[in-house]
NULOTI-412732 format. One record per atom (N, C-alpha, C): atom name; residue number from 1; x, y, z. Coordinates in Angstrom, 3 decimals. Example, Ala and Ser with C-alpha at 12.3 -4.5 7.8 and 13.67 -1.06 7.14 Angstrom:
<lumbas>
{atome=N, num=1, east=13.190, north=-5.690, up=7.800}
{atome=CA, num=1, east=12.300, north=-4.500, up=7.800}
{atome=C, num=1, east=13.200, north=-3.300, up=7.800}
{atome=N, num=2, east=12.850, north=-2.250, up=7.080}
{atome=CA, num=2, east=13.670, north=-1.060, up=7.140}
{atome=C, num=2, east=12.900, north=0.030, up=7.870}
</lumbas>
This chain:
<lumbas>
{atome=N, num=1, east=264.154, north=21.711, up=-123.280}
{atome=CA, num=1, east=263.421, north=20.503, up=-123.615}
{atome=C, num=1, east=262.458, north=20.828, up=-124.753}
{atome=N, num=2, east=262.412, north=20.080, up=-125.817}
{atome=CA, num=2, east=261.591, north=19.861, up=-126.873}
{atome=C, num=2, east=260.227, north=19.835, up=-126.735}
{atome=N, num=3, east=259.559, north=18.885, up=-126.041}
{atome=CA, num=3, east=258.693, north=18.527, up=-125.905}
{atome=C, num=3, east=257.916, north=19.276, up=-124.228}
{atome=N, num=4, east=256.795, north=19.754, up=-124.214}
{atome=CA, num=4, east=256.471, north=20.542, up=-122.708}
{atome=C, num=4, east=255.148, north=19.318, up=-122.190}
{atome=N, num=5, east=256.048, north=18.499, up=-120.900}
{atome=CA, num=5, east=255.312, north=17.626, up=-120.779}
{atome=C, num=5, east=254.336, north=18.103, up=-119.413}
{atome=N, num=6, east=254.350, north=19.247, up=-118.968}
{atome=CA, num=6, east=253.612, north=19.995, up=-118.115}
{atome=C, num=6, east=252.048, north=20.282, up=-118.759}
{atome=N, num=7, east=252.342, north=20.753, up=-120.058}
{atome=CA, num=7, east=251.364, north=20.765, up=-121.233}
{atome=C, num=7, east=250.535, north=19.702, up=-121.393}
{atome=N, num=8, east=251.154, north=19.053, up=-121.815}
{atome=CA, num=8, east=250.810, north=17.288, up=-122.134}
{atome=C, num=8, east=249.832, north=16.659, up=-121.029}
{atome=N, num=9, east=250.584, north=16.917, up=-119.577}
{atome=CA, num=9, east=250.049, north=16.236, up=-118.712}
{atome=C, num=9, east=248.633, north=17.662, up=-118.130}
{atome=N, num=10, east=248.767, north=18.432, up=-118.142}
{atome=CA, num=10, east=247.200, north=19.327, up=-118.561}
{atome=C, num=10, east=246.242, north=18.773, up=-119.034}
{atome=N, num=11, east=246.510, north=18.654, up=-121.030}
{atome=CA, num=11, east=245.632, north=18.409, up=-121.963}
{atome=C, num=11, east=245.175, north=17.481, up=-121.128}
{atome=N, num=12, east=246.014, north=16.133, up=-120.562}
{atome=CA, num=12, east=245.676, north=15.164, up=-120.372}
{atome=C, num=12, east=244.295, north=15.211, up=-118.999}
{atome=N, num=13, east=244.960, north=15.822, up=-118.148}
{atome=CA, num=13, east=244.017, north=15.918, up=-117.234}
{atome=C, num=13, east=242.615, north=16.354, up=-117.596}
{atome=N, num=14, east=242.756, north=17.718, up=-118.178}
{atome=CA, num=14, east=241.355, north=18.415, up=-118.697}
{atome=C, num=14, east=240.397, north=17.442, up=-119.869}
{atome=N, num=15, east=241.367, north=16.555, up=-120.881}
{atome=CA, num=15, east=240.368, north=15.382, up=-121.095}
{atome=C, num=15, east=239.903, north=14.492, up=-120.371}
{atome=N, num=16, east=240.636, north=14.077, up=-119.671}
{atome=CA, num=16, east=240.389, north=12.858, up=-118.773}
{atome=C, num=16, east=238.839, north=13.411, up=-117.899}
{atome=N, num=17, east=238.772, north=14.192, up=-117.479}
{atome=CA, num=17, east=237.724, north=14.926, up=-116.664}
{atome=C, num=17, east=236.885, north=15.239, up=-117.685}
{atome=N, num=18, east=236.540, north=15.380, up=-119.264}
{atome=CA, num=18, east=235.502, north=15.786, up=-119.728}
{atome=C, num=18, east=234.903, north=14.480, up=-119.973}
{atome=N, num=19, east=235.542, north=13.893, up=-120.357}
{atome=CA, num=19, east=235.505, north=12.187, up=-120.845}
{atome=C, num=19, east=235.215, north=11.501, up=-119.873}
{atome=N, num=20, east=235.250, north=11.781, up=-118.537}
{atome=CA, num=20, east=234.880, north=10.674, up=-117.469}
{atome=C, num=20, east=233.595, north=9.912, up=-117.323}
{atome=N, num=21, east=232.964, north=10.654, up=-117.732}
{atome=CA, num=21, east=231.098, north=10.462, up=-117.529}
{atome=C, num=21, east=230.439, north=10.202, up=-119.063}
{atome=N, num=22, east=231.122, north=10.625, up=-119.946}
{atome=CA, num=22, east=230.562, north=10.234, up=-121.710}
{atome=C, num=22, east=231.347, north=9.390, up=-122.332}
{atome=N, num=23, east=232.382, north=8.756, up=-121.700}
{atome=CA, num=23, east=233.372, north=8.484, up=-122.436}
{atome=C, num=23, east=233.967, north=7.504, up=-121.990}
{atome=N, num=24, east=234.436, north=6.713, up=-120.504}
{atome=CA, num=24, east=235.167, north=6.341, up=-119.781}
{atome=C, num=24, east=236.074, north=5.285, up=-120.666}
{atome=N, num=25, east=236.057, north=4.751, up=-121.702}
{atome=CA, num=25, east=237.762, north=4.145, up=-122.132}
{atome=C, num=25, east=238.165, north=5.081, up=-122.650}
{atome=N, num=26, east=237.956, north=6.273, up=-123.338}
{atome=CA, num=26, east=238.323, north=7.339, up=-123.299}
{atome=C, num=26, east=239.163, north=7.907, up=-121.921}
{atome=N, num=27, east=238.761, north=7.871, up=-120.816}
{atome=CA, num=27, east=239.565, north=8.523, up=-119.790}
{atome=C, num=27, east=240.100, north=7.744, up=-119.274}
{atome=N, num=28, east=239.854, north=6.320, up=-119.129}
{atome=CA, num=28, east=240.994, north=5.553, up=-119.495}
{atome=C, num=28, east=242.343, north=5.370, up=-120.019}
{atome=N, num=29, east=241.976, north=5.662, up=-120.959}
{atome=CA, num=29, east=243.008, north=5.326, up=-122.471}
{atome=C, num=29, east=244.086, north=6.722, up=-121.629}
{atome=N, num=30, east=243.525, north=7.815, up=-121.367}
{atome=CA, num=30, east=244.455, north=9.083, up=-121.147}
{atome=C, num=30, east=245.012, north=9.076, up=-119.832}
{atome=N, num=31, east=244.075, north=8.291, up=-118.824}
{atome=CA, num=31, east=244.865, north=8.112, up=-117.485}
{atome=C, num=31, east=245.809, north=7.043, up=-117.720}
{atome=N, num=32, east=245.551, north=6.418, up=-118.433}
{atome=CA, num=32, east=247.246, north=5.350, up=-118.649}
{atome=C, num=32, east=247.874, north=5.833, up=-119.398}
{atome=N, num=33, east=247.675, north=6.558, up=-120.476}
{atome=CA, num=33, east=248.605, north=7.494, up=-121.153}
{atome=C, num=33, east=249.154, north=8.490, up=-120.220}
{atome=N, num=34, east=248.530, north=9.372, up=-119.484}
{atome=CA, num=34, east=249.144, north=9.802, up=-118.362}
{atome=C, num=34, east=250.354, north=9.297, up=-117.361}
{atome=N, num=35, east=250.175, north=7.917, up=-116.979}
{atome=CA, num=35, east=250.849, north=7.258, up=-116.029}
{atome=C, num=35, east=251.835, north=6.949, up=-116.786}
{atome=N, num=36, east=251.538, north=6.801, up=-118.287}
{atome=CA, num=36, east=253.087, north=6.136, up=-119.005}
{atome=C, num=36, east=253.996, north=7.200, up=-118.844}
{atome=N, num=37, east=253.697, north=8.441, up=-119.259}
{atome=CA, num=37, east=254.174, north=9.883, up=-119.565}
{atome=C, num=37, east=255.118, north=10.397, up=-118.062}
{atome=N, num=38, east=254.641, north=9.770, up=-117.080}
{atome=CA, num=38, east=255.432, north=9.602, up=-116.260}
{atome=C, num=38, east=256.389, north=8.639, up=-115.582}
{atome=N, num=39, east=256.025, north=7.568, up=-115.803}
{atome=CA, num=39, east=256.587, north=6.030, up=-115.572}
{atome=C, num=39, east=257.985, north=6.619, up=-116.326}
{atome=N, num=40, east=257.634, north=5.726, up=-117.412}
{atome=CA, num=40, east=258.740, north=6.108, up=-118.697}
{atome=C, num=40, east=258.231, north=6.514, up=-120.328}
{atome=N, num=41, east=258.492, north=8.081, up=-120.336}
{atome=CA, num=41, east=258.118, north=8.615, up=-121.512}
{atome=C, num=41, east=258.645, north=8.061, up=-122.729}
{atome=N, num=42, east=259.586, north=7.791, up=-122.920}
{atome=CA, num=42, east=260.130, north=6.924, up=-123.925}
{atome=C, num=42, east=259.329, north=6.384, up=-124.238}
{atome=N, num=43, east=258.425, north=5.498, up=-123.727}
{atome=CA, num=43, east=257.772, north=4.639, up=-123.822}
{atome=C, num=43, east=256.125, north=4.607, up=-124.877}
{atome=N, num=44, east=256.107, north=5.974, up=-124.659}
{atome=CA, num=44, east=255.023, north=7.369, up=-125.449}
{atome=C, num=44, east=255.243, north=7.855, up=-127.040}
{atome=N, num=45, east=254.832, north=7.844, up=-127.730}
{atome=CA, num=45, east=255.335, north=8.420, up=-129.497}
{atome=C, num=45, east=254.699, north=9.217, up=-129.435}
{atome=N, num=46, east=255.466, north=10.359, up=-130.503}
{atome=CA, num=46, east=254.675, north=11.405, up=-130.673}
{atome=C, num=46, east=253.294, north=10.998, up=-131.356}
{atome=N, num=47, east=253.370, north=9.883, up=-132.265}
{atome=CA, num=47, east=252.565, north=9.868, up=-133.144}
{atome=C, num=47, east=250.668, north=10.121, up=-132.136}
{atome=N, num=48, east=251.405, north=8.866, up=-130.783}
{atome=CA, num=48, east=250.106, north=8.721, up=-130.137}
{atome=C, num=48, east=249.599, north=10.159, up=-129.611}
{atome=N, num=49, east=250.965, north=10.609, up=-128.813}
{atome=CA, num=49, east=250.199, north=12.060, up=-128.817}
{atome=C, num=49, east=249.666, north=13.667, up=-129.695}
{atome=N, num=50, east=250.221, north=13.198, up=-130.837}
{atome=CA, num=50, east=249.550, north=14.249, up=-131.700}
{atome=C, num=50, east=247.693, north=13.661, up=-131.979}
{atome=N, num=51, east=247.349, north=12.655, up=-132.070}
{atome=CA, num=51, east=246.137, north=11.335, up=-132.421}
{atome=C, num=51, east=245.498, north=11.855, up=-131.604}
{atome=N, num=52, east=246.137, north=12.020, up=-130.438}
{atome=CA, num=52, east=244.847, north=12.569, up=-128.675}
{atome=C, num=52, east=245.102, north=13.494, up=-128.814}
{atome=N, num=53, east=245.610, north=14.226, up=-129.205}
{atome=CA, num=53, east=245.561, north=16.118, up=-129.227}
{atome=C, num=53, east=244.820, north=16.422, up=-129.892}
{atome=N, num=54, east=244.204, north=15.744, up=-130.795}
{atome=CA, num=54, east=242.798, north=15.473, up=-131.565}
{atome=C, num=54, east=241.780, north=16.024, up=-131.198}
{atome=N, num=55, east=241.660, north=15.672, up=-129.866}
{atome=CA, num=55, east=240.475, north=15.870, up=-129.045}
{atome=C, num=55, east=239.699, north=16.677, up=-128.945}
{atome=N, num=56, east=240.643, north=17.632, up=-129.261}
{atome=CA, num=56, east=240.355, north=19.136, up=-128.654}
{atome=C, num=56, east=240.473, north=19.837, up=-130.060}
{atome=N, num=57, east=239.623, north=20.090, up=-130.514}
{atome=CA, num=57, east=239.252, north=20.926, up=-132.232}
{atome=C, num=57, east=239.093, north=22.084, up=-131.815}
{atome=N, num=58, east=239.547, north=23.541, up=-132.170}
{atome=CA, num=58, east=238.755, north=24.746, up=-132.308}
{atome=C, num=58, east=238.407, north=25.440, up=-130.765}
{atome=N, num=59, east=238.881, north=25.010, up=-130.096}
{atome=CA, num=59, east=238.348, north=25.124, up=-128.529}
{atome=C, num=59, east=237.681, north=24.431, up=-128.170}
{atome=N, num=60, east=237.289, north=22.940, up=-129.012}
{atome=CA, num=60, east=236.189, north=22.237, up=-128.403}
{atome=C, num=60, east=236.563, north=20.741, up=-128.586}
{atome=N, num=61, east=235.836, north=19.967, up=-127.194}
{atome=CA, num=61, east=235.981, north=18.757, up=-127.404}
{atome=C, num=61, east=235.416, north=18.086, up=-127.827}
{atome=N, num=62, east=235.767, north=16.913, up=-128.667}
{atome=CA, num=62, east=235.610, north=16.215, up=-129.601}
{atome=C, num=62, east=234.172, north=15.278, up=-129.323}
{atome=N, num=63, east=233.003, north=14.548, up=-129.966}
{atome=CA, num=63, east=232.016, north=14.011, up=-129.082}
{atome=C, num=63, east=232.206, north=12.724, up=-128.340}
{atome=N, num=64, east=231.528, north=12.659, up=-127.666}
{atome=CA, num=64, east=232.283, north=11.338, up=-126.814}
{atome=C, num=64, east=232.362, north=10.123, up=-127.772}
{atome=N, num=65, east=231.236, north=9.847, up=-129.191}
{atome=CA, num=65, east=231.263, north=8.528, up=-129.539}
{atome=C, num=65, east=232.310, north=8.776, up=-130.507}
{atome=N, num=66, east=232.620, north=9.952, up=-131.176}
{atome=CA, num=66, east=233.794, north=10.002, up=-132.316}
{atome=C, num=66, east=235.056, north=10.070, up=-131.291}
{atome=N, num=67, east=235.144, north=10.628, up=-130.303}
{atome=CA, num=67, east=236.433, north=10.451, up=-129.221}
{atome=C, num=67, east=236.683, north=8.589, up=-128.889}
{atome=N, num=68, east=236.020, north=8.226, up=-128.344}
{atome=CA, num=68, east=236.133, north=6.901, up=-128.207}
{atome=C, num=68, east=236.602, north=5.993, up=-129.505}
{atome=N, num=69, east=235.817, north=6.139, up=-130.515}
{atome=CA, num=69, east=236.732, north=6.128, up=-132.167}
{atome=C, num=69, east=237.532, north=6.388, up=-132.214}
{atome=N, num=70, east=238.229, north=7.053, up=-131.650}
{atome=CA, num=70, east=239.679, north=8.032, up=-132.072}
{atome=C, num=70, east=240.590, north=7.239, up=-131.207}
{atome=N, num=71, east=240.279, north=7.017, up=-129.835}
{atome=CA, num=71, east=240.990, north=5.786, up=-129.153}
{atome=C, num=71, east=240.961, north=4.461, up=-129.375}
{atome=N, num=72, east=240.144, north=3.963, up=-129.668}
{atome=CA, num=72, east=240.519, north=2.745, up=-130.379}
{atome=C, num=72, east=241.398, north=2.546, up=-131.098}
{atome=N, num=73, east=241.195, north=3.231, up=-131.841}
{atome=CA, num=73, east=241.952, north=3.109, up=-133.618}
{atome=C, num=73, east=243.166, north=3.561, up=-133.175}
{atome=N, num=74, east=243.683, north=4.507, up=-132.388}
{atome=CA, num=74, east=244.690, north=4.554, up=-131.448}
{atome=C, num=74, east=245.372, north=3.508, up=-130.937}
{atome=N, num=75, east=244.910, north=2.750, up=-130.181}
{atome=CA, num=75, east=245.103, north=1.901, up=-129.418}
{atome=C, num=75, east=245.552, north=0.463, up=-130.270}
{atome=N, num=76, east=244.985, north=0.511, up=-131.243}
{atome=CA, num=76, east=245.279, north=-0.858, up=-132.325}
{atome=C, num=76, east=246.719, north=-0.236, up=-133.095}
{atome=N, num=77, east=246.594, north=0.817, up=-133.047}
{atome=CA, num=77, east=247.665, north=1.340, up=-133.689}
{atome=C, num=77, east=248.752, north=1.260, up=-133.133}
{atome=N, num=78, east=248.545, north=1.326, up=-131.875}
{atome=CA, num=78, east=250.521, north=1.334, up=-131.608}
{atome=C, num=78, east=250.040, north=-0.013, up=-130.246}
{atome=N, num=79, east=249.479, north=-0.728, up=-130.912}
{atome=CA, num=79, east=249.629, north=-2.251, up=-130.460}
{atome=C, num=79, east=248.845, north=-2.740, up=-129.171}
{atome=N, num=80, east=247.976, north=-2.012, up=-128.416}
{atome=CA, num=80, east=247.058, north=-1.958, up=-127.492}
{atome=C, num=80, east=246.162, north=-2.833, up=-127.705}
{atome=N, num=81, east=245.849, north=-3.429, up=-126.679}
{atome=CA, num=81, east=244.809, north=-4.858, up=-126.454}
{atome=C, num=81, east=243.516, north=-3.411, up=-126.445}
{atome=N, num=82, east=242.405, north=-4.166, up=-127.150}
{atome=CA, num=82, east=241.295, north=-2.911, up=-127.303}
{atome=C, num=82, east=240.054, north=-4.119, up=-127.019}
{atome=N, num=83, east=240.335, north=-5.647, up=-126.311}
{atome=CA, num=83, east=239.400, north=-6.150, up=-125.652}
{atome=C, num=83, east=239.027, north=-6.109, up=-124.627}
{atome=N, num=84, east=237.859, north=-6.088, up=-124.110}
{atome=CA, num=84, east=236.967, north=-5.762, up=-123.187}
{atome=C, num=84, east=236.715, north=-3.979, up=-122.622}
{atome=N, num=85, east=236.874, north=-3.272, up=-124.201}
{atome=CA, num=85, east=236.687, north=-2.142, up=-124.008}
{atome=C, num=85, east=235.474, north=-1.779, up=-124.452}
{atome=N, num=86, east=234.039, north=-1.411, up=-123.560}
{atome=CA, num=86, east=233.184, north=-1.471, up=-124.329}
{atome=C, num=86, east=232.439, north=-0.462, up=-125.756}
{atome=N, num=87, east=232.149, north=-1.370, up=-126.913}
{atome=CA, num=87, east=232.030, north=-0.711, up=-127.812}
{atome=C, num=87, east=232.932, north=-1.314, up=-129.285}
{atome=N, num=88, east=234.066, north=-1.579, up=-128.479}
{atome=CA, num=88, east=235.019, north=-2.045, up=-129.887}
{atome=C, num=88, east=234.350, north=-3.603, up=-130.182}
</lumbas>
């Protein structure tokens, strides 16, 4: 397999948990990205997940208000309702 979605679903977790408390459409955005990744991956682009692999610079995560930026603009991007998310 191409793609290591064991990996994927990691990153995902270990953001989701830094982001919970500074961030929450942030851990949002990755717990439904999560659930898609399992539902039906197809359903997932790389594009979105290279965008959230973002997150994580240098060994470090990204700040919560430029992370939350980064999901939005995400989220408009591959067609995501980004109302009643607070901030946008």
């Amino acid at each position: 397999m191409l793609i290591d979605f064991k990996a994927i679903r990691q990153f995902l977790e270990d953001a989701c948990g830094h982001y919970e408390n500074s961030a929450p459409t942030v851990s949002e955005y990755l717990d439904g990205l999560y659930q898609r990744i399992d539902s039906d991956p197809k359903n997932v682009s790389l594009f979105e997940l290279f965008k959230v692999s973002a997150l994580l610079e240098n060994g470090g995560w990204e700040h919560p208000s430029y992370a939350a930026n980064r999901i939005y603009k995400i989220m408009s991007e591959v067609g995501l309702s980004t109302i009643g998310h607070a901030g946008f």
